[in-house]
N, CA, C and O of each residue as an XYZ file, in Angstrom:
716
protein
N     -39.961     24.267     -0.416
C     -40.747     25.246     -1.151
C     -41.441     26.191     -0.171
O     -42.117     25.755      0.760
N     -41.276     27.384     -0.381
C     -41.862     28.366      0.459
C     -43.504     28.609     -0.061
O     -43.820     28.511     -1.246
N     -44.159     28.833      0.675
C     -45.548     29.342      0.797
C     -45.531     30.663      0.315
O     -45.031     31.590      0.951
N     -46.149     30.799     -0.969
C     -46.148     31.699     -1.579
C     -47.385     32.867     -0.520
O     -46.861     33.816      0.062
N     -48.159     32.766     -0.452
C     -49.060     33.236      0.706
C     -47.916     33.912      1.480
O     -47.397     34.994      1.205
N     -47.712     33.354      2.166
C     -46.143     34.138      3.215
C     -45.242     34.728      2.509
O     -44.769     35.762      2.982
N     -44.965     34.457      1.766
C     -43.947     35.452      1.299
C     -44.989     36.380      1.033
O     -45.048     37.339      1.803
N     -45.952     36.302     -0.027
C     -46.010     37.911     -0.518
C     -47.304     38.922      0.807
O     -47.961     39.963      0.821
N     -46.987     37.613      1.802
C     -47.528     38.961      3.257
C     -46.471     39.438      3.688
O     -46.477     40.541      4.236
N     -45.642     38.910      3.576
C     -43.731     39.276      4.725
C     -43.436     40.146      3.731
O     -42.676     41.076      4.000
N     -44.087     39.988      2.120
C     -43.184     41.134      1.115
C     -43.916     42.381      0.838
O     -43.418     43.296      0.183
N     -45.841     42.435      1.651
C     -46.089     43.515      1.990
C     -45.828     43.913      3.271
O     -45.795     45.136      3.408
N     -45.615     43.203      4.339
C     -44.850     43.708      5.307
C     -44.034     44.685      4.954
O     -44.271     45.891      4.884
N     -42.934     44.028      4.704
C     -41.783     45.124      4.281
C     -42.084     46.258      3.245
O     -41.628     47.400      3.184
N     -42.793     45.745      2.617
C     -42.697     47.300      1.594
C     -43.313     48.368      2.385
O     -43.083     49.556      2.159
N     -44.190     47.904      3.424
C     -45.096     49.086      3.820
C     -44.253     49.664      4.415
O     -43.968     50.823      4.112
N     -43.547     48.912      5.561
C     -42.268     49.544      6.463
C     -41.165     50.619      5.759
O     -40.676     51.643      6.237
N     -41.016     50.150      4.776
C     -39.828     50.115      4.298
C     -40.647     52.127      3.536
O     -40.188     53.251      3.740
N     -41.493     51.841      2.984
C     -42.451     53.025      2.629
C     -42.730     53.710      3.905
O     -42.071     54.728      3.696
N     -43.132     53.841      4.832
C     -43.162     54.708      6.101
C     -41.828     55.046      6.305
O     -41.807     56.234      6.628
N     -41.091     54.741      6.285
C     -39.221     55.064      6.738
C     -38.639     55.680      5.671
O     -37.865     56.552      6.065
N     -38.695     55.582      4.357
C     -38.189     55.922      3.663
C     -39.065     57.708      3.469
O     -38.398     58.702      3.759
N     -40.583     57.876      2.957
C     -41.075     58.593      2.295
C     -41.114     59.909      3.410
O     -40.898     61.088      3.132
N     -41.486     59.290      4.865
C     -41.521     59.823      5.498
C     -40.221     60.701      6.149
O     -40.336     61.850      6.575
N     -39.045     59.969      6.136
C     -37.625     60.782      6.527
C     -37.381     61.665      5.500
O     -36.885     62.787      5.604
N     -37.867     60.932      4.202
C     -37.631     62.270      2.923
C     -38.186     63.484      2.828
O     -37.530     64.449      2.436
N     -39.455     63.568      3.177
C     -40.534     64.315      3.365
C     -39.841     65.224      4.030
O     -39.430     66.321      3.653
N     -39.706     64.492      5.416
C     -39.289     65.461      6.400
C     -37.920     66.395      6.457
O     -37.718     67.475      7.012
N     -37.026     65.507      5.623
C     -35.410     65.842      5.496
C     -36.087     67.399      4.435
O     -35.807     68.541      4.799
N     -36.780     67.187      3.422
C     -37.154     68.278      2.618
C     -38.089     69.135      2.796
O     -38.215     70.144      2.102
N     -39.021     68.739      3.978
C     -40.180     69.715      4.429
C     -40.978     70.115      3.159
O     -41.379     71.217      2.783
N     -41.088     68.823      2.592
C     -42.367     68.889      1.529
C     -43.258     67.596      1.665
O     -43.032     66.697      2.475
N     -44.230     67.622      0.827
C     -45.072     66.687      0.434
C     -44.378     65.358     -0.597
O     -43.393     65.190     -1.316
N     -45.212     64.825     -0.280
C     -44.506     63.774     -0.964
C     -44.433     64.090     -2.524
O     -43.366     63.940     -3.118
N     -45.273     64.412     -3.005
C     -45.317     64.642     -4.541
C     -44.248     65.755     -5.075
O     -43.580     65.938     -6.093
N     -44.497     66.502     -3.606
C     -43.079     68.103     -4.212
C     -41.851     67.391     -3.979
O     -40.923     67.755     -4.702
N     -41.538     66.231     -2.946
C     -40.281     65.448     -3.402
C     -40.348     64.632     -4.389
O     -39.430     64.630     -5.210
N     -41.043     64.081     -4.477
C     -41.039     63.499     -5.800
C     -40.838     63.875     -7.159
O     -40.268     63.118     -7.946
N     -41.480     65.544     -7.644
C     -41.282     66.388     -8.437
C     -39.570     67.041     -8.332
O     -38.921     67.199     -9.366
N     -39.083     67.318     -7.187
C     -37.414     67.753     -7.181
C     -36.787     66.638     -7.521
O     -35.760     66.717     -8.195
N     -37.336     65.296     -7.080
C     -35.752     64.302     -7.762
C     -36.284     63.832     -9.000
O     -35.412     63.322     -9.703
N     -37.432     63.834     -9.503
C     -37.663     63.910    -11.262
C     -36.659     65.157    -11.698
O     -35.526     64.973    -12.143
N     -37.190     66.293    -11.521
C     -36.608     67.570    -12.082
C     -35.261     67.733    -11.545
O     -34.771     68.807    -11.893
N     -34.415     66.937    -10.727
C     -32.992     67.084    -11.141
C     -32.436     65.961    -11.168
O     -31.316     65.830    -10.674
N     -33.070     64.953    -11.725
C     -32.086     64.031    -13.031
C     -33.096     64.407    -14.365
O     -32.451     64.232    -15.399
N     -34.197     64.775    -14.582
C     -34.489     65.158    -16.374
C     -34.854     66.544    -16.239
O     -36.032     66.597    -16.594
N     -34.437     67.759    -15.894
C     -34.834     69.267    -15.807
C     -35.359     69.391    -17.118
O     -34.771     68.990    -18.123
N     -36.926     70.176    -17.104
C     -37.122     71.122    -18.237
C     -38.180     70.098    -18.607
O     -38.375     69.781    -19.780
N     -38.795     69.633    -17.685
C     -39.935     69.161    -18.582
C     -41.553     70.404    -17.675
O     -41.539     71.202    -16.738
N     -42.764     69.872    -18.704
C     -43.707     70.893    -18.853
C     -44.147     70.360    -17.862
O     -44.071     69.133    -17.808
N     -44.989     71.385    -16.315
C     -45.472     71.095    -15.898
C     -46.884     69.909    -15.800
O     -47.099     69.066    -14.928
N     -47.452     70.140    -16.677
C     -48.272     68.627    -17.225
C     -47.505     67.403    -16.991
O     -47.512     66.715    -15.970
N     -46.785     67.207    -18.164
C     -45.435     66.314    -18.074
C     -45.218     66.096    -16.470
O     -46.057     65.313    -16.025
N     -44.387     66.545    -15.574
C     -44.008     66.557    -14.185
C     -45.026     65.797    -12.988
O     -44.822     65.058    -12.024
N     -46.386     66.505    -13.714
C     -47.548     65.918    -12.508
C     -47.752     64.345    -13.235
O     -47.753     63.449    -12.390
N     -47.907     63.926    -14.519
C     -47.773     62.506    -14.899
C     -46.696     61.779    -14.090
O     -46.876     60.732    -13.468
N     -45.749     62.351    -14.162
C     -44.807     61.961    -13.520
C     -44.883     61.521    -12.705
O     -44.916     60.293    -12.624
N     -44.978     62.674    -11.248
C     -45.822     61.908    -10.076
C     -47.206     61.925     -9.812
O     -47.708     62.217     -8.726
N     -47.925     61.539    -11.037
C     -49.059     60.938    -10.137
C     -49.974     62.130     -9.888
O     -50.941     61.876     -9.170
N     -49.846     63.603    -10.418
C     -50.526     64.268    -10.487
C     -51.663     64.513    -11.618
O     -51.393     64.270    -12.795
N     -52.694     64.905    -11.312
C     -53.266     65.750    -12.526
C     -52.654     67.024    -12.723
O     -51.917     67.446    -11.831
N     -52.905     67.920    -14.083
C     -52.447     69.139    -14.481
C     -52.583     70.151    -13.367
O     -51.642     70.688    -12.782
N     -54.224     70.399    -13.083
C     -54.173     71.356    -11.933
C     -53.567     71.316    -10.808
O     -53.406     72.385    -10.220
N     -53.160     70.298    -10.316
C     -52.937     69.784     -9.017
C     -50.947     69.552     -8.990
O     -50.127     69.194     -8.144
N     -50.908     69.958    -10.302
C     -49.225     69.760    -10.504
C     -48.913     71.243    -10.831
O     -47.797     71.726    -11.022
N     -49.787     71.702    -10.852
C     -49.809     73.602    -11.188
C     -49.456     73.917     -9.768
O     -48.403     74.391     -9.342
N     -50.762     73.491     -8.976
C     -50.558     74.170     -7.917
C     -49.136     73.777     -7.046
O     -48.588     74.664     -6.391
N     -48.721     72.751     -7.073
C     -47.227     71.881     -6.813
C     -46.307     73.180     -7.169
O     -45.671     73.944     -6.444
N     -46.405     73.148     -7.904
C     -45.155     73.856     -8.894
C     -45.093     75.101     -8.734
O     -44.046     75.656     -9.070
N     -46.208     75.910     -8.169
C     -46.281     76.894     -7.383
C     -45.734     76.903     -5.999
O     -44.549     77.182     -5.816
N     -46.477     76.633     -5.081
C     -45.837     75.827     -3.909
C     -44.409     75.858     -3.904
O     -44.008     76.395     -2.871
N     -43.105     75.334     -4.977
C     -41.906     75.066     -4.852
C     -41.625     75.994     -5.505
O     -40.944     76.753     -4.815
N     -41.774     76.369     -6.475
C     -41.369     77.913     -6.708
C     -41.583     79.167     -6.114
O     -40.709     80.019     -6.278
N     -42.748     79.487     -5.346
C     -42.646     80.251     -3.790
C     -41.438     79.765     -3.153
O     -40.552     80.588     -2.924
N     -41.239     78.317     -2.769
C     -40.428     78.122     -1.883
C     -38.686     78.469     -2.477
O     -37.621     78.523     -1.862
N     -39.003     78.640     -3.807
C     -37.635     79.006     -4.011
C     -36.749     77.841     -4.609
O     -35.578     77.950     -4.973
N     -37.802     76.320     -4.649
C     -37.077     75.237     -5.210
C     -36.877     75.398     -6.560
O     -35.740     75.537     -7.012
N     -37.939     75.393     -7.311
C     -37.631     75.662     -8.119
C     -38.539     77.045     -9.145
O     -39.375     77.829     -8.694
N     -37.993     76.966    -10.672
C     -38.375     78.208    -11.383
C     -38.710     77.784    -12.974
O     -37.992     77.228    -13.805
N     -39.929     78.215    -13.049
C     -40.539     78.288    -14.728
C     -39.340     78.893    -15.687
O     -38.727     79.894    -15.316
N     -39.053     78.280    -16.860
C     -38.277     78.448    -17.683
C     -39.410     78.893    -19.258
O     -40.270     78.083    -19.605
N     -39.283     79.765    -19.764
C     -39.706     79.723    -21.482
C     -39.606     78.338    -21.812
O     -39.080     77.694    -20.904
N     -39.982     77.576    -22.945
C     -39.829     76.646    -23.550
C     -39.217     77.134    -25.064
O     -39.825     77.996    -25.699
N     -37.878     76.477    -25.634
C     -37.014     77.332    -26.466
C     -38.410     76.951    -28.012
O     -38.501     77.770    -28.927
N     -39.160     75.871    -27.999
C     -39.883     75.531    -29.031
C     -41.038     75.714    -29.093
O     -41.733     75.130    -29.925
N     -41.617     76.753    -28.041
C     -42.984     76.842    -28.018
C     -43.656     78.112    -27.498
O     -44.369     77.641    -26.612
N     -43.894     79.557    -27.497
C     -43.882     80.468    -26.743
C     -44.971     80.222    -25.879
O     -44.925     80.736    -24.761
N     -46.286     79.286    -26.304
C     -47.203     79.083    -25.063
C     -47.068     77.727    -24.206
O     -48.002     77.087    -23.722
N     -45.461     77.386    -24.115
C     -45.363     76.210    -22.920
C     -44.118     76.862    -22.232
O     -43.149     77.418    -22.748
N     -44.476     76.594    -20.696
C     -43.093     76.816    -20.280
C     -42.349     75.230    -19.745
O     -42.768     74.122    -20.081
N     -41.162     75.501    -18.842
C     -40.747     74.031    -18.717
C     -39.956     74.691    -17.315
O     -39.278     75.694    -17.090
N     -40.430     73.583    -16.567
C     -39.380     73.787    -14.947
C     -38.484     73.043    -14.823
O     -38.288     71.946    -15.346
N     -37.533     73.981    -13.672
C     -36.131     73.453    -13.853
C     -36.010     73.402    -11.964
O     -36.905     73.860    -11.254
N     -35.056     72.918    -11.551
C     -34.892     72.537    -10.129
C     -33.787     73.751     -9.886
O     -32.749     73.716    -10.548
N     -34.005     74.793     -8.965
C     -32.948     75.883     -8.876
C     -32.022     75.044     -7.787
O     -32.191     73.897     -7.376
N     -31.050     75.944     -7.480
C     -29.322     75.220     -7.091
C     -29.982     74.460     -5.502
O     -29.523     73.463     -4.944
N     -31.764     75.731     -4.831
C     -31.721     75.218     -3.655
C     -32.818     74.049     -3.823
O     -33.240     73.415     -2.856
N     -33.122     73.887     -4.789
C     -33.764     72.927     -5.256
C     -33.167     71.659     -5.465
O     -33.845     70.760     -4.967
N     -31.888     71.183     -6.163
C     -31.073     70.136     -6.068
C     -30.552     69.982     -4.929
O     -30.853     68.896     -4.433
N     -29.713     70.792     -4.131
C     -29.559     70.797     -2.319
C     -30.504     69.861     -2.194
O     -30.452     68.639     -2.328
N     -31.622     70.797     -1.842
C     -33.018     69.517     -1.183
C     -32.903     68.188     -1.858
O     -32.432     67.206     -1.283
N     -33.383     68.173     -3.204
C     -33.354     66.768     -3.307
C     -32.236     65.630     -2.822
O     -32.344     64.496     -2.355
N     -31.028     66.552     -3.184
C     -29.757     65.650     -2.737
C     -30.486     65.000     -0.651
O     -30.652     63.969      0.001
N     -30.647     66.549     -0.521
C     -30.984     66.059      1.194
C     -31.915     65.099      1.407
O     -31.850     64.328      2.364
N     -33.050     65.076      0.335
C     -33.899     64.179      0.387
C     -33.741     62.345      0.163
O     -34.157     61.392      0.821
N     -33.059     62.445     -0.898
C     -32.862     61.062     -1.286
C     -32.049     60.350     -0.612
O     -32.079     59.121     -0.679
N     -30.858     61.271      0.442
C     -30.014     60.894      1.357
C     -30.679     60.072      2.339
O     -30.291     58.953      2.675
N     -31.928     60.807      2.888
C     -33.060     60.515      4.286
C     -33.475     59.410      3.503
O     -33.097     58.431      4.146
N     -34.034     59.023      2.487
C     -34.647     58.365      1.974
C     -33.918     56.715      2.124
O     -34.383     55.686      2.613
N     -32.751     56.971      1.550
C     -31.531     55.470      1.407
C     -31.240     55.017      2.965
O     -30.956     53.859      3.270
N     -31.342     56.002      3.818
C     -31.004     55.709      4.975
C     -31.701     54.056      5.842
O     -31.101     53.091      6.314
N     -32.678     54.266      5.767
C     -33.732     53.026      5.878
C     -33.691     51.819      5.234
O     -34.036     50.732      5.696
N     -33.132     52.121      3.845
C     -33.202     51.075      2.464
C     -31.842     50.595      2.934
O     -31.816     49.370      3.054
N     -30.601     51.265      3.261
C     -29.527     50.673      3.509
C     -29.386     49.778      5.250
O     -28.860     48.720      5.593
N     -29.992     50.634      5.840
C     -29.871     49.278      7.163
C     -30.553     48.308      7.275
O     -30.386     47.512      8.199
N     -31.765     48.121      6.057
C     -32.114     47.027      5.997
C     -31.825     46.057      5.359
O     -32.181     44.881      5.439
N     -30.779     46.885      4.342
C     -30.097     45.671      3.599
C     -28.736     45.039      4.266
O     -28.037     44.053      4.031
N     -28.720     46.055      5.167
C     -27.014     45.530      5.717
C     -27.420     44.304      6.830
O     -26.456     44.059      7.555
N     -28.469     43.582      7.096
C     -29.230     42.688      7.420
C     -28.462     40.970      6.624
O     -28.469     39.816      7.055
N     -27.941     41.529      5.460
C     -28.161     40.533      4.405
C     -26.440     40.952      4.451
O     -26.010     42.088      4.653
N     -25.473     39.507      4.166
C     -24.437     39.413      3.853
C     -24.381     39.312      1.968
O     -25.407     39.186      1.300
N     -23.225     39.383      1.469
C     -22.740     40.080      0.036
C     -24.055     39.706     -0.685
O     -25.031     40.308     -1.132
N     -23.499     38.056     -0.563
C     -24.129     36.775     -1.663
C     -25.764     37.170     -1.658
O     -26.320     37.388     -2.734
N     -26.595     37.261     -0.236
C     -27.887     37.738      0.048
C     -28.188     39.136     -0.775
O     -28.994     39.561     -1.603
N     -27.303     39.481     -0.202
C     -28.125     41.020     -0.947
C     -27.605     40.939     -2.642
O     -28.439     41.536     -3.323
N     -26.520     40.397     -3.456
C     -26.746     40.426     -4.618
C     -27.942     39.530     -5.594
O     -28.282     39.790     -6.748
N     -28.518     38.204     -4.547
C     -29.585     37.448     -4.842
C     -31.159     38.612     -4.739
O     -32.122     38.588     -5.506
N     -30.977     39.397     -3.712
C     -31.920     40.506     -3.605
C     -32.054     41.231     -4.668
O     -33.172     41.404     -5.154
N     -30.954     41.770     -5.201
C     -30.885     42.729     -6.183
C     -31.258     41.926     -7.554
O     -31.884     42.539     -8.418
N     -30.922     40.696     -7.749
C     -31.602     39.908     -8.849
C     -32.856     39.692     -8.733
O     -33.520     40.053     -9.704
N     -33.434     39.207     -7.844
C     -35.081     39.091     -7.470
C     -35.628     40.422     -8.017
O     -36.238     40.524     -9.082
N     -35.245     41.781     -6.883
C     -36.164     42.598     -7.287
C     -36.273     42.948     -8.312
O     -37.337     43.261     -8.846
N     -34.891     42.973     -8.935
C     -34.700     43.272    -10.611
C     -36.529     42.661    -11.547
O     -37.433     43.199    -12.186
N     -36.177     41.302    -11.058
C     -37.215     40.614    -11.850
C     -38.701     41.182    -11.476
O     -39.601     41.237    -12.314
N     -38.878     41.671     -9.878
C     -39.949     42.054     -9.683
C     -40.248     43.411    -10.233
O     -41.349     43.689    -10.710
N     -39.374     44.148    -10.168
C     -39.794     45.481    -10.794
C     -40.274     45.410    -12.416
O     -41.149     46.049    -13.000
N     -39.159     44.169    -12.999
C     -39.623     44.065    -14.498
C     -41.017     44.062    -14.804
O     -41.514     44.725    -15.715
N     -42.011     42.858    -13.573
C     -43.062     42.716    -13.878
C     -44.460     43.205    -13.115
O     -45.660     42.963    -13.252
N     -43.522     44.146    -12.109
C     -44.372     45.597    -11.647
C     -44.588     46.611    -12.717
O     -45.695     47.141    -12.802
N     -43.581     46.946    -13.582
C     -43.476     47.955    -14.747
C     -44.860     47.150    -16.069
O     -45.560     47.942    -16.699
N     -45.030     45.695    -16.276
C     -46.177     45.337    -16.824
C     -47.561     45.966    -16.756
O     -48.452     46.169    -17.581
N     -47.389     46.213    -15.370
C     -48.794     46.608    -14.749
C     -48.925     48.194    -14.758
O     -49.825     48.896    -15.218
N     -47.678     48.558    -14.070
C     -47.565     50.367    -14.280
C     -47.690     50.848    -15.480
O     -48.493     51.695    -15.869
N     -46.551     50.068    -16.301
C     -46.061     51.070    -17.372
C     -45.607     52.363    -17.822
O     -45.448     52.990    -18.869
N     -45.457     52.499    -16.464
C     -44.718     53.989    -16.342
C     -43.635     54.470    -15.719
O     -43.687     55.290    -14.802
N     -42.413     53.889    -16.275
C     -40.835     54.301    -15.508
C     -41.141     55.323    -14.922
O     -41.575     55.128    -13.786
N     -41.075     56.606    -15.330
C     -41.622     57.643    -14.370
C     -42.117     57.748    -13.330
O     -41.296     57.907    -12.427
N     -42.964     57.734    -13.083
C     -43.545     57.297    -12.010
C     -43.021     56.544    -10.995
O     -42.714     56.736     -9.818
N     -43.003     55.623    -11.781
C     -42.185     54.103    -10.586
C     -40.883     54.498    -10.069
O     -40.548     54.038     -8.977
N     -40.086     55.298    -10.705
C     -38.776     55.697    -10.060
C     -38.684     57.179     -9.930
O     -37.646     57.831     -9.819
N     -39.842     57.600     -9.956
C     -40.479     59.032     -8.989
C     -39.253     59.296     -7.868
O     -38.558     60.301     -8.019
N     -39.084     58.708     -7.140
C     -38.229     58.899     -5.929
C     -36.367     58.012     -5.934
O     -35.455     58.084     -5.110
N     -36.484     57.246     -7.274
C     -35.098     56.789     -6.789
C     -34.257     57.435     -7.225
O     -34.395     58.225     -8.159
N     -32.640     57.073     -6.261
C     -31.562     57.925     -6.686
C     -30.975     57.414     -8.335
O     -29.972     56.707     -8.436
N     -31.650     57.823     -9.379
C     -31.150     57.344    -10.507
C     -29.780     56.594    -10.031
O     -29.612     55.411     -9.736
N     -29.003     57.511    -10.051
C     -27.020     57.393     -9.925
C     -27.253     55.962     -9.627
O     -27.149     55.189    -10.579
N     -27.571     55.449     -8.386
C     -27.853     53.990     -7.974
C     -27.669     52.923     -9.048
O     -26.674     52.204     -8.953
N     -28.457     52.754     -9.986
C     -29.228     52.002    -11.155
C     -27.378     52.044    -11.977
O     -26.509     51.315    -12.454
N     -27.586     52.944    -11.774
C     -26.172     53.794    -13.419
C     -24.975     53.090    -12.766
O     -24.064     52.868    -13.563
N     -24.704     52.581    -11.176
C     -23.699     53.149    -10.896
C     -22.929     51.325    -11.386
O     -23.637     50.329    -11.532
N     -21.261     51.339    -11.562
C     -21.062     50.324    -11.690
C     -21.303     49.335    -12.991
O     -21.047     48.133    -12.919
N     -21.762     49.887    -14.054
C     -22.076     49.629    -15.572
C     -23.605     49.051    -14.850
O     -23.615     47.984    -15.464
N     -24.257     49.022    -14.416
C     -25.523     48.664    -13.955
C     -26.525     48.896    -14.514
O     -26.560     50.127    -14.519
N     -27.845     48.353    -15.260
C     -28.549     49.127    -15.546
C     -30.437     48.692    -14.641
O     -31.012     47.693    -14.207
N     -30.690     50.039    -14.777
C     -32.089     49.827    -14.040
C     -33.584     49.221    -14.758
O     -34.181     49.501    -15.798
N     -33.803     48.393    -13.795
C     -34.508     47.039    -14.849
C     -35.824     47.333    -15.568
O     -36.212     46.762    -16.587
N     -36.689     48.652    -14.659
C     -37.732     49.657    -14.904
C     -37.609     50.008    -16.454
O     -38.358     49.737    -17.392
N     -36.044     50.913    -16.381
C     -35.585     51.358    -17.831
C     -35.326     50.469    -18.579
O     -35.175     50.874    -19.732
N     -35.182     49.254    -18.429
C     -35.060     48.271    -19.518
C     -36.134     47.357    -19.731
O     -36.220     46.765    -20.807
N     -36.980     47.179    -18.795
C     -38.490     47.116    -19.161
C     -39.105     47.677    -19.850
O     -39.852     47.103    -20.643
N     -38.996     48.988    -19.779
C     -39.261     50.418    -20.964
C     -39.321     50.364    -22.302
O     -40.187     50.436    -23.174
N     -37.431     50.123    -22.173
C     -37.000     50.259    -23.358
C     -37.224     49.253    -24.148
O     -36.802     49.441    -25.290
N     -38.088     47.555    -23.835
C     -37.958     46.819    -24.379
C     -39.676     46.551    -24.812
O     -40.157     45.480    -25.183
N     -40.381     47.839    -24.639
C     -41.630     48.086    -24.869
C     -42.396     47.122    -24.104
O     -43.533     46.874    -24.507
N     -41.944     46.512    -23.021
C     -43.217     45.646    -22.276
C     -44.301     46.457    -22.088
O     -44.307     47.642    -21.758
N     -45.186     45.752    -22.316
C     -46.669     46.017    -22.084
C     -46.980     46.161    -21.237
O     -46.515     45.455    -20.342
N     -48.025     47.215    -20.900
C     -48.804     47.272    -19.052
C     -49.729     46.102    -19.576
O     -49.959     45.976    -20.779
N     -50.153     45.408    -18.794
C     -51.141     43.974    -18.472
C     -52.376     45.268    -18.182
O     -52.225     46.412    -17.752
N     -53.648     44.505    -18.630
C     -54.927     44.858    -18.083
C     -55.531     44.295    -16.768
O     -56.641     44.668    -16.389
């Protein structure tokens, strides 16, 4: 029996690592902030949601996802759209150099996540992928917010292989955030 104590120091070990390598190569691969990457790989797997919407997303407030959304639309990432159901909402969309980046981003990002898994032979890393499964189920208790929580992953990942992502099926199965 393992010492639960140790594991979940060796399992903030790693996350922290694993969070400096990852957020940081992304950052840098995209020459944004973390939240403006975070906002391009929301907005190109669900385009067209309301800026409000977007900063929930990541973790912003309204003003502070305004000013974001400015920021990347100067930069040319992305661009305010009309909203077809509302003339006083608009909705942002990720322009072509806007998906580029993210693609570049999430690339920098896996880079880290994959040599640390290549650590682990088949059987290991599919026991990994069951664990975390379970851990994310009962990280999403506490969050309750798919969004958020997969702020930065490469959806496709989750999808790929009839696979499904355990966040979204935590979701979908209305688990509760815990108090």
């Amino acid at each position: 029996m393992h010492d639960s104590d140790r594991v979940a120091n060796l399992l903030g070990a790693a996350a922290l690592v694993l969070t400096d390598l990852t957020v940081g190569g992304a950052t840098e691969a995209a020459g944004l902030s973390v939240s403006g990457a975070a906002a391009l790989v929301t907005l190109t797997a669900q385009p067209g949601v309301s800026v409000t919407e977007l900063g929930r997303r990541v973790g912003l407030s309204q003003s502070a996802a305004a000013r974001m959304v400015d920021s990347l639309q100067a930069d040319g990432l992305v661009e305010r759209k009309p909203n077809p159901y509302s003339r006083n909402w608009v909705t942002v969309h990720p322009t072509a150099a806007g998906r580029r980046t993210a693609r570049r981003l999430l690339t920098a990002r896996s880079r880290p996540l994959a040599d640390a898994v290549a650590a682990l032979d088949d059987g290991e890393q599919g026991e990994l992928s069951r664990l975390l499964a379970k851990m994310l189920e009962r990280l999403y208790e506490n969050v309750g917010n798919a969004q958020y929580m997969c702020r930065l992953c490469d959806r496709g990942c989750c999808r790929a292989a009839g696979s499904t992502c355990p966040v979204g099926a935590a979701e979908d199965r209305g688990a509760e955030p815990s108090d």
